[in-house]
DRENKE-467266 format. One line per 5 residues: their letters; for each residue x, y, z of C-alpha. Coordinates in nm, 3 decimals, padded with zeros to 5 digits. Example, Ala and Ser with C-alpha at 12.3 -4.5 7.8 and 13.67 -1.06 7.14 Angstrom:
<torzas>
AS) 01.230:-00.450:00.780  01.367:-00.106:00.714
</torzas>
This chain:
<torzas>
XXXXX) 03.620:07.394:18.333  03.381:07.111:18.422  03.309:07.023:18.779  03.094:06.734:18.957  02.825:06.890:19.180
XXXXX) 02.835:06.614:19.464  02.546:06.468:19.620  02.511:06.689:19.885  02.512:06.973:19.617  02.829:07.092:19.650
XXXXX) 03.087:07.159:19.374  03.476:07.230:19.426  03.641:07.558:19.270  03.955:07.447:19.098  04.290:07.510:19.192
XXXXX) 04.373:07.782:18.910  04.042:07.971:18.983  04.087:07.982:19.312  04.412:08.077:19.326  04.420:08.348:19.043
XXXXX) 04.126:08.457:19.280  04.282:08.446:19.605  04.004:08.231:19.729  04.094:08.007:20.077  03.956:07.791:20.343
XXXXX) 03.703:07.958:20.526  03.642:08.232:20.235  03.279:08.353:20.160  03.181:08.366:19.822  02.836:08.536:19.657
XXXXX) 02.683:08.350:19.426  02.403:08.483:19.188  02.208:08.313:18.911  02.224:08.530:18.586  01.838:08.444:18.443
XXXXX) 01.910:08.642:18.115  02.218:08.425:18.015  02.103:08.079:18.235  02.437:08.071:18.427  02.548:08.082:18.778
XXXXX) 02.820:08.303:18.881  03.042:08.295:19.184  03.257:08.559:19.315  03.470:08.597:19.618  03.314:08.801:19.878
XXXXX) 03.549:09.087:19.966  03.535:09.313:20.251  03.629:09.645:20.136  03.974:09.740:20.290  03.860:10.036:20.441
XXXXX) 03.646:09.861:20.685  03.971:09.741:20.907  03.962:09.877:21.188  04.226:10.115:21.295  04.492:10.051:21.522
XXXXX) 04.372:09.667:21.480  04.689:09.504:21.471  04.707:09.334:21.122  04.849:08.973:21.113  05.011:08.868:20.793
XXXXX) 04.716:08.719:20.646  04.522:09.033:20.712  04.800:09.243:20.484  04.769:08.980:20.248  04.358:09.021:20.238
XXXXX) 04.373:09.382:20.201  04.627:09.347:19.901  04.420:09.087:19.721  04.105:09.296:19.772  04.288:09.599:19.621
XXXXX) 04.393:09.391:19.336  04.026:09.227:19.264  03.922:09.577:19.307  04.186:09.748:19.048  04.115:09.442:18.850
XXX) 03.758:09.477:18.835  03.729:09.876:18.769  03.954:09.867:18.416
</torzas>
């Protein structure tokens, strides 16, 4: 997909991307340059699950992090 970086150099993820990632207001992503292959790559910045604290009480959006972080992480390892 092409995207307009703006003059403040910013560019917008589109909707399917950031959807199909789980990516939402107020979400970190890393982004790393790839020198070998000249491209830029962005990924959403996941806290690992385990790092929840326990006994926290988890809000629905909190359940909903942990399940999209297992899924980017199941994902990811096959």
């Amino acid at each position: 997909m092409r995207v307009k970086v703006t003059r403040n150099f910013q560019v917008t993820i589109p909707t399917e991307i950031r959807e199909r990632l789980g990516i939402r207001v107020g979400d970190y992503v890393d982004i790393t340059y790839d020198e070998k292959e000249g491209v830029i790559i962005i990924r959403p910045y996941r806290k690992k699950w385990t790092t929840y604290t326990l006994g926290k009480k988890l809000t629905p959006e909190d359940i909903e992090q942990i399940i999209n972080e297992v899924r980017y992480e199941n994902a990811n390892n096959h």
